[in-house]
VOPAGU-2260 file (C-alpha; in pm, 1 decimal, decimal comma):
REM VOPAGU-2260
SITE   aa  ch    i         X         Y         Z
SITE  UNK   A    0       0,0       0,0       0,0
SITE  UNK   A    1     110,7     306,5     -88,4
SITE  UNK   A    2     157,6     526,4     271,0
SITE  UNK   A    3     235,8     881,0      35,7
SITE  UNK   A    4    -137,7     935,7     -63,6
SITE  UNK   A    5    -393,9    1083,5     183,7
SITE  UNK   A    6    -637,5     855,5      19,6
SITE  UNK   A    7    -590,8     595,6     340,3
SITE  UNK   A    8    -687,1     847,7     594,1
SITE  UNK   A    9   -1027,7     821,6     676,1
SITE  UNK   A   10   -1197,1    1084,9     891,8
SITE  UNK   A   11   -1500,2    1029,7    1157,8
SITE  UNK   A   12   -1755,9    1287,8    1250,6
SITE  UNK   A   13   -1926,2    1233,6    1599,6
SITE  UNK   A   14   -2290,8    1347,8    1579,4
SITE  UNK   A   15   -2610,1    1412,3    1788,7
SITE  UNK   A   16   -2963,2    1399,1    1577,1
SITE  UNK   A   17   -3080,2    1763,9    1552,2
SITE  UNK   A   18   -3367,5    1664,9    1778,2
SITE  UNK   A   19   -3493,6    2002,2    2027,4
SITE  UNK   A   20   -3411,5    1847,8    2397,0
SITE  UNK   A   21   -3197,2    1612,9    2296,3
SITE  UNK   A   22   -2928,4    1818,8    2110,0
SITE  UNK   A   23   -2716,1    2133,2    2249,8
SITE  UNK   A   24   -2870,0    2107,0    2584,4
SITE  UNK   A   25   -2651,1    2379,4    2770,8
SITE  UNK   A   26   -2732,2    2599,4    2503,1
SITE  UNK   A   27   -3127,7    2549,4    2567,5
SITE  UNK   A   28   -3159,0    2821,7    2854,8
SITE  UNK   A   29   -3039,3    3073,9    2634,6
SITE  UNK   A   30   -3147,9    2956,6    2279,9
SITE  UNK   A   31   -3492,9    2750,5    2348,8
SITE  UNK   A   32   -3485,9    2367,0    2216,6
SITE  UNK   A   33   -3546,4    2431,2    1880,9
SITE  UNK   A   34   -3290,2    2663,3    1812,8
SITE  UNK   A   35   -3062,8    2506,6    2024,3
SITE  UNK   A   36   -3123,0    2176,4    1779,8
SITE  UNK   A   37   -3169,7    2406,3    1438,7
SITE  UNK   A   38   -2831,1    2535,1    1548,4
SITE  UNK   A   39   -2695,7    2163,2    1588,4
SITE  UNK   A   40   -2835,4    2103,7    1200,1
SITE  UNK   A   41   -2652,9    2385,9    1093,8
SITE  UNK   A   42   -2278,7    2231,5    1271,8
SITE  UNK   A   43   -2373,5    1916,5    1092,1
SITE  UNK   A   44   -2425,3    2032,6     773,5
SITE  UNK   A   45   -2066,2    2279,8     828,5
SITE  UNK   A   46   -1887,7    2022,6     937,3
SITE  UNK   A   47   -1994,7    1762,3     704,1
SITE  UNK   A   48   -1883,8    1988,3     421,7
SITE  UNK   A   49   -1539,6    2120,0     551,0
SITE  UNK   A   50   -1408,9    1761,8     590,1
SITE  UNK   A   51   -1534,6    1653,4     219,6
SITE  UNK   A   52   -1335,7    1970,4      79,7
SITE  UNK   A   53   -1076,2    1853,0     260,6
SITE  UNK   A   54   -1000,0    1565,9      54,2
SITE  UNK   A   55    -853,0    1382,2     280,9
SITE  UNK   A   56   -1005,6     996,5     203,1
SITE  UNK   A   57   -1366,4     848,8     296,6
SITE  UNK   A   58   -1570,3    1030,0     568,8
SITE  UNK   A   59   -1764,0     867,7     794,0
SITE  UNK   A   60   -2048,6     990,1     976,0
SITE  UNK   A   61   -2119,8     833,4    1325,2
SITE  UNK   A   62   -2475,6     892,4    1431,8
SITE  UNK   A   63   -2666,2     895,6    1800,0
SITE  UNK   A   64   -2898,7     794,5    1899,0
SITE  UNK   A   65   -2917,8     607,4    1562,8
SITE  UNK   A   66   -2894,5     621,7    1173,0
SITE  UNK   A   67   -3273,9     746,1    1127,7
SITE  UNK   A   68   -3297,3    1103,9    1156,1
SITE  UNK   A   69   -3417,6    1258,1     889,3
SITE  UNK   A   70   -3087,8    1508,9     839,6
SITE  UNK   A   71   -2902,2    1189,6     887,9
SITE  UNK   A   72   -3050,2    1029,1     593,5
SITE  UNK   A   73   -3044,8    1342,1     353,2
SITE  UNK   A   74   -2686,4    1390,1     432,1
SITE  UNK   A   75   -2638,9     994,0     316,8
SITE  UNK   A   76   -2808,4    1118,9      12,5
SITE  UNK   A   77   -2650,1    1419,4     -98,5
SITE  UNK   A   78   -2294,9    1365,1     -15,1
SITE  UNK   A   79   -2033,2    1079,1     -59,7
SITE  UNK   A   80   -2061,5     936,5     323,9
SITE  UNK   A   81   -2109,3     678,8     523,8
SITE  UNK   A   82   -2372,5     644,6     809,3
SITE  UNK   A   83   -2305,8     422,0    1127,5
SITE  UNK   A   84   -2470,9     443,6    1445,4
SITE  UNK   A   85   -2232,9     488,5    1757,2
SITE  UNK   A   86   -2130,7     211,7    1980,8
SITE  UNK   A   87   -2288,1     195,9    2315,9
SITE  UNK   A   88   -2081,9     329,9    2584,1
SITE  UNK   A   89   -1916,2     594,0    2754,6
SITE  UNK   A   90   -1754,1     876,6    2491,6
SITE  UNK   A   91   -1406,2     710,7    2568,3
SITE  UNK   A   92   -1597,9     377,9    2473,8
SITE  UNK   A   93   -1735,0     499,5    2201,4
SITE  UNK   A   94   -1433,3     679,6    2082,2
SITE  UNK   A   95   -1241,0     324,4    2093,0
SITE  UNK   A   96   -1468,9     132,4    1955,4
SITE  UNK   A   97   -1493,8     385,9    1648,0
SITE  UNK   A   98   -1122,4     330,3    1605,2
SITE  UNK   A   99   -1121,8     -12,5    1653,9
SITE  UNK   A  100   -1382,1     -65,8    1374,9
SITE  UNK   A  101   -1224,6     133,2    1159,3
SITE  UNK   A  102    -864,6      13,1    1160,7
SITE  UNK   A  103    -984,7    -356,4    1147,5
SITE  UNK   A  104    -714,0    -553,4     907,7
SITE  UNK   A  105    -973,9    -780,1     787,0
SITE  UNK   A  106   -1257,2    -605,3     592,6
SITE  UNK   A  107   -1412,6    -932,3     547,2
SITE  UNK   A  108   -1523,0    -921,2     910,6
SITE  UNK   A  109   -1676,3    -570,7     917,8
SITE  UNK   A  110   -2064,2    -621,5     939,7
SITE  UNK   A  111   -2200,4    -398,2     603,4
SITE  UNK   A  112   -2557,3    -332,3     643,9
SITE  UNK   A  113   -2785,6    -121,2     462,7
SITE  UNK   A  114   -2931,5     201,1     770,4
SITE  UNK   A  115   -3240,7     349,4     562,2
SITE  UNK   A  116   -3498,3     205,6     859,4
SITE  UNK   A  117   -3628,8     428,4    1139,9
SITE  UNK   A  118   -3376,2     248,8    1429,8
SITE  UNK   A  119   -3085,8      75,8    1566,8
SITE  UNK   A  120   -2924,1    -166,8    1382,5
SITE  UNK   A  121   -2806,7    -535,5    1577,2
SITE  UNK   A  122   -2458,2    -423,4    1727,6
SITE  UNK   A  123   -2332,9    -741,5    1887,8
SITE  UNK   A  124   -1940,1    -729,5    2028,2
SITE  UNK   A  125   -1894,5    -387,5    1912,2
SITE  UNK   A  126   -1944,5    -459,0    1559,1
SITE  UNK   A  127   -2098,4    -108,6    1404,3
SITE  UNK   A  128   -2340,4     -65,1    1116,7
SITE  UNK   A  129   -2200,9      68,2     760,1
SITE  UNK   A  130   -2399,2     186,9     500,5
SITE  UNK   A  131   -2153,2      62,4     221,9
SITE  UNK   A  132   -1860,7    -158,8     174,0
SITE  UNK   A  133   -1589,8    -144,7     481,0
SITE  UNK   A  134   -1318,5      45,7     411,9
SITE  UNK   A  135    -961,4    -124,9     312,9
SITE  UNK   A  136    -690,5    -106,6     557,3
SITE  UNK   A  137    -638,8     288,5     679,5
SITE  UNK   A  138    -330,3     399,5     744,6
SITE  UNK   A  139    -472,3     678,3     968,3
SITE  UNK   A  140    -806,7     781,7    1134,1
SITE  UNK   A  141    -905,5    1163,0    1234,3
SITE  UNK   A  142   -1219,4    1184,7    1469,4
SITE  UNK   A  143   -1410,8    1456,4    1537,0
SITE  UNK   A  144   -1718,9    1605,8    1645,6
SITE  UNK   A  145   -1971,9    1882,5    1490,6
SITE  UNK   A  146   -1937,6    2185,9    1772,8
SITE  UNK   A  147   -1588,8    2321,4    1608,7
SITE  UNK   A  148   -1680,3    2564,0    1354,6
SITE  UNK   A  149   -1365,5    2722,7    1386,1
SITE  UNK   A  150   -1171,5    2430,3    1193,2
SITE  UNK   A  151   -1112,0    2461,6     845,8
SITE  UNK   A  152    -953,8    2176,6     575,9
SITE  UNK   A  153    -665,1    2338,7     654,2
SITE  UNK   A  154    -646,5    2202,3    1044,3
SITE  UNK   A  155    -728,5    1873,7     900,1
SITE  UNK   A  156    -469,8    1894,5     627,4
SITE  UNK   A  157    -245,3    1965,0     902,6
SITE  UNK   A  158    -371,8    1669,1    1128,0
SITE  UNK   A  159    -320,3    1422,7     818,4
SITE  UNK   A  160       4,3    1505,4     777,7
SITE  UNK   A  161     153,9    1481,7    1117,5
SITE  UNK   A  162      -3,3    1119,6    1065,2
SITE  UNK   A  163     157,7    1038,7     755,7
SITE  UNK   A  164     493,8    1226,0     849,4
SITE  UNK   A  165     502,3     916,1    1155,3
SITE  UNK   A  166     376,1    1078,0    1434,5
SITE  UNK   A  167     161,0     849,9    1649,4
SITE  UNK   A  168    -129,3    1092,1    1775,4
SITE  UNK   A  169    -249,0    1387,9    1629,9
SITE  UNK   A  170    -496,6    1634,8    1847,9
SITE  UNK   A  171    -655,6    1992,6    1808,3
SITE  UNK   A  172    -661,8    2116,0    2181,9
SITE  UNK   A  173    -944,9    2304,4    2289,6
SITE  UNK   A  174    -905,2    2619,3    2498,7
SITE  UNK   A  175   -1157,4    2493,1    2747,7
SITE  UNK   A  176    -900,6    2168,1    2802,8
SITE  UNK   A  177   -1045,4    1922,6    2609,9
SITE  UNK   A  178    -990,2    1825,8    2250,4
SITE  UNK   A  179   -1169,4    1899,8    1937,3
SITE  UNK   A  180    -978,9    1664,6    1713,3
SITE  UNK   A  181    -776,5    1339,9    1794,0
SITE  UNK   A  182    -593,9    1138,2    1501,0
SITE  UNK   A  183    -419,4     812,3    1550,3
SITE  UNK   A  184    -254,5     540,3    1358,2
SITE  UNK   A  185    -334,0     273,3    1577,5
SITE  UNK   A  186    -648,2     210,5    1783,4
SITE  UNK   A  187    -490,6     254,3    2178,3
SITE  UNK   A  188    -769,2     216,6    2424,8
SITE  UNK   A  189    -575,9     396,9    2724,5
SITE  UNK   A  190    -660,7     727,6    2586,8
SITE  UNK   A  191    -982,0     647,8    2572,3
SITE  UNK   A  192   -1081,2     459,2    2873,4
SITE  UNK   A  193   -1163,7     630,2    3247,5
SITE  UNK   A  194   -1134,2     971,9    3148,6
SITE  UNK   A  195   -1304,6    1319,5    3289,9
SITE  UNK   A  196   -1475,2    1354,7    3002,9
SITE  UNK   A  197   -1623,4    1697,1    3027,4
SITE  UNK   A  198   -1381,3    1839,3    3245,9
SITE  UNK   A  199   -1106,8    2101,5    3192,6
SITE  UNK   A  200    -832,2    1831,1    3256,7
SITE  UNK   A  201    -881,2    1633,3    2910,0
SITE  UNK   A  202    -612,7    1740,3    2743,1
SITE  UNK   A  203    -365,2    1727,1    3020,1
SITE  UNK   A  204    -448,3    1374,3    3124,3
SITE  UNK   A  205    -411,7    1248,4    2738,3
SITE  UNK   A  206     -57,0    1413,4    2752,1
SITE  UNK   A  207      29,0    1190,4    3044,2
SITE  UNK   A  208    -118,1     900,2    2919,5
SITE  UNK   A  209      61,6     939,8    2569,9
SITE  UNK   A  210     340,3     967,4    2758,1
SITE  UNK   A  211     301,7     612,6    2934,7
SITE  UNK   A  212     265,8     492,2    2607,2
SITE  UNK   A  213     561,1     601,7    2454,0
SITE  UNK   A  214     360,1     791,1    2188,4
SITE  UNK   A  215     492,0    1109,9    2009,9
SITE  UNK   A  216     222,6    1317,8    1904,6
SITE  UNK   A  217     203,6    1645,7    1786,7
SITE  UNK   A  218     -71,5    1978,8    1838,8
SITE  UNK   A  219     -76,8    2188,7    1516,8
SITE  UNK   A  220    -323,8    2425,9    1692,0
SITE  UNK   A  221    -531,2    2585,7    1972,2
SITE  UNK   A  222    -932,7    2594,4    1859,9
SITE  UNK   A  223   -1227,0    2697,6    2029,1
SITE  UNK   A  224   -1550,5    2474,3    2024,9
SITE  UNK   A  225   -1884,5    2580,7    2122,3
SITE  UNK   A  226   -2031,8    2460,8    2420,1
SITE  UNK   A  227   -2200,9    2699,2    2622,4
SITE  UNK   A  228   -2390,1    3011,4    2642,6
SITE  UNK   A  229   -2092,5    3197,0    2635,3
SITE  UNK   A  230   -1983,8    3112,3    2368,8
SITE  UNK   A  231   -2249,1    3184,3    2139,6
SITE  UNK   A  232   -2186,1    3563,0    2095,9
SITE  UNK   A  233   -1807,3    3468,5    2051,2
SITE  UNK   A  234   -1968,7    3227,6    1746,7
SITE  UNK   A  235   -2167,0    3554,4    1610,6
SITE  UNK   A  236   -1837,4    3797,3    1603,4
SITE  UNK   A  237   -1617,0    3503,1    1465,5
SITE  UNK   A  238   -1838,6    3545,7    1127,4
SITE  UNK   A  239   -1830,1    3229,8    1084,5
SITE  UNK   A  240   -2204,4    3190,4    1088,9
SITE  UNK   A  241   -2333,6    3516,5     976,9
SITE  UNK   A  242   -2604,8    3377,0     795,4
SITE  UNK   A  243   -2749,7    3129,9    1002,4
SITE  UNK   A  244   -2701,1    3413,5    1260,9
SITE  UNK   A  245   -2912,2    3652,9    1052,8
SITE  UNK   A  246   -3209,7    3435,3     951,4
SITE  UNK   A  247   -3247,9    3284,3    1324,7
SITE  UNK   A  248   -3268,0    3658,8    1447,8
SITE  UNK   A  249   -3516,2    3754,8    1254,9
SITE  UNK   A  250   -3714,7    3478,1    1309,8
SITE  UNK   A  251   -3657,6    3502,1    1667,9
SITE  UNK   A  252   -3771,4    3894,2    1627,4
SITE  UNK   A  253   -4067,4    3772,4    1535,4
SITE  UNK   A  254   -4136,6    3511,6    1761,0
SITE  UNK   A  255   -4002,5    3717,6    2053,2
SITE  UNK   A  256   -4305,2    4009,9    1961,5
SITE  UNK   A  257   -4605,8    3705,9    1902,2
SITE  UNK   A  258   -4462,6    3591,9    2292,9
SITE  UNK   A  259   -4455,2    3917,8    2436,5
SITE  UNK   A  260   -4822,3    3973,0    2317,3
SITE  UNK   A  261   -4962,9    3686,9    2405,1
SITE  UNK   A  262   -4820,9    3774,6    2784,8
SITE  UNK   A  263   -4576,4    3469,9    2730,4
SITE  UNK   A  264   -4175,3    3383,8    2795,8
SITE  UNK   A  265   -3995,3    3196,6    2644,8
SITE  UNK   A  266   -3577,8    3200,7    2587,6
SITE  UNK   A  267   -3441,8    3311,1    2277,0
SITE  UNK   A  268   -3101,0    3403,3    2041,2
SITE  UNK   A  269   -3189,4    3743,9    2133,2
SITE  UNK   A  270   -3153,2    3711,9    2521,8
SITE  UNK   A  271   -2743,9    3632,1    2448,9
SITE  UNK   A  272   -2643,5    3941,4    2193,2
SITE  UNK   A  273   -2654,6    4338,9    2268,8
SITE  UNK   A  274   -2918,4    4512,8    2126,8
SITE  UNK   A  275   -2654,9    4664,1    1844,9
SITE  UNK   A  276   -2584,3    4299,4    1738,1
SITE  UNK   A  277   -2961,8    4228,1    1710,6
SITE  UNK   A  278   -3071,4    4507,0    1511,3
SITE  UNK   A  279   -2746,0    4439,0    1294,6
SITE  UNK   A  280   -2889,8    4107,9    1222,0
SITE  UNK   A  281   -3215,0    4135,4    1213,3
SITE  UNK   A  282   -3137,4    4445,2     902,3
SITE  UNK   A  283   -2950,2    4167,5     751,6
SITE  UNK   A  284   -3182,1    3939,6     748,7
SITE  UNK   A  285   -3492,4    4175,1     566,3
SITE  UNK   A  286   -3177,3    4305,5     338,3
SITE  UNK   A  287   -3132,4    3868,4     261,8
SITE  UNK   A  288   -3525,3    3929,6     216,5
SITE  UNK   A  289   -3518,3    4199,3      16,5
SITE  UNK   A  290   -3748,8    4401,7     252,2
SITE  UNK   A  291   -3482,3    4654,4     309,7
């Protein structure tokens, strides 16, 4: 096998259905549920698209709580992807078995299975569901999740080639201590297994536990993710999202006056921006309109 193209590195995206309640949930007190999961569709959709224009080798979209959300299923459909439900488990867990599965030698024992039904698939001894043939034997695996909009193909470009250059680990630290990419070469479950997931002290306890395993590794760059309330006005000034930004405002405009009239109260976008930054929007969106 040739080890020079980046055709062998495959990369997984870690992905919660769009579903309000379910998705973003420390983003619901200031965003409402269905904003809080609209917002979720629109990381998705982001992220799904900056790893394809990458270019980097087959992508691989790992579902929860299952394949058979409707965004799920259109993404199957409009891009070149494949859909498998995550393993049960812890993240670590899930993490592991995701890189497991994925760096299996034989292909011939990857379960392939069709996911267009509305639910699980069987998942016996870790075995995941693909919607297409397993891959051939990758050289290297990126995984990631969907709440970085700040990485570009660049960052993953970046992460690949550490990989290919024979580093054993790859990660994007976070600056709230965790991790918003890791890439490995080999699936090594004591990264992975009773972690604080969640915690500030991610990133610190994978350095010591690459250490232990003799690993080098390398950390191209320091991102941001988006995780709480805080850091959704630090999402609008990036301008990373301006549009989504701008159509969400307005609609929350409107929903904000119907709630205010009917004596209601209810959380919204608004709530989390100065008053500046919603009439800035909210123009942008009737300009997008053509009402202004």
């Amino acid at each position: 096998m040739n080890t020079e193209t980046t055709e062998s590195t495959a990369i997984a995206i870690f992905a919660r259905a769009p579903v309000p309640g379910f998705a973003k949930t420390r983003l619901i007190p200031s965003l409402g549920q269905e904003m809080a999961a609209n917002l979720q569709r629109a990381f998705i959709l982001r992220t799904l698209q900056t790893t394809l224009a990458a270019r980097l080798g087959p992508v691989y979209l790992y579902c929860t709580p299952d394949c058979a959300h409707p965004l799920f299923q259109q993404c199957r459909n409009d891009y070149d992807i494949t859909l498998c439900p995550q393993n049960e488990g812890d993240l670590g867990e899930r993490m592991f078995a995701t890189f497991s599965t994925l760096f299996m030698d034989d292909s011939e024992s990857k379960a392939a299975y069709d996911c267009p039904h509305p639910g699980p698939l069987p998942r016996g001894d870790g075995v995941l569901c693909f919607t297409s043939k397993a891959p051939d034997t990758l050289d290297a695996v990126l995984l990631i999740g969907t709440d970085c909009p700040a990485l570009t193909c660049d960052h993953l470009r970046m992460a690949a080639s550490a990989l290919r250059e024979g580093e054993d680990a790859v990660f994007l630290p976070a600056e709230d201590g965790g991790y918003v990419l890791v890439g490995l070469r080999r699936a090594e479950a004591r990264l992975f297994t009773d972690m604080p997931w969640g915690s500030a002290e991610v990133m610190a306890e994978t350095r010591r536990r690459l250490l232990q395993c003799s690993m080098h590794w390398r950390e191209p760059v320091l991102l941001w993710d988006v995780d709480g309330p805080e850091d959704i006005a630090r999402l609008r000034s990036s301008g990373l999202m301006d549009e989504w930004f701008s159509e969400h405002l307005l609609a929350d405009f409107i929903h904000e006056q119907l709630d205010q009239a009917s004596g209601g109260g209810v959380a919204t976008l608004a709530s989390v921006l100065s008053k500046e930054e919603r009439m800035a929007h909210t123009f942008s969106a009737f300009r997008r309109l053509g009402l202004a």
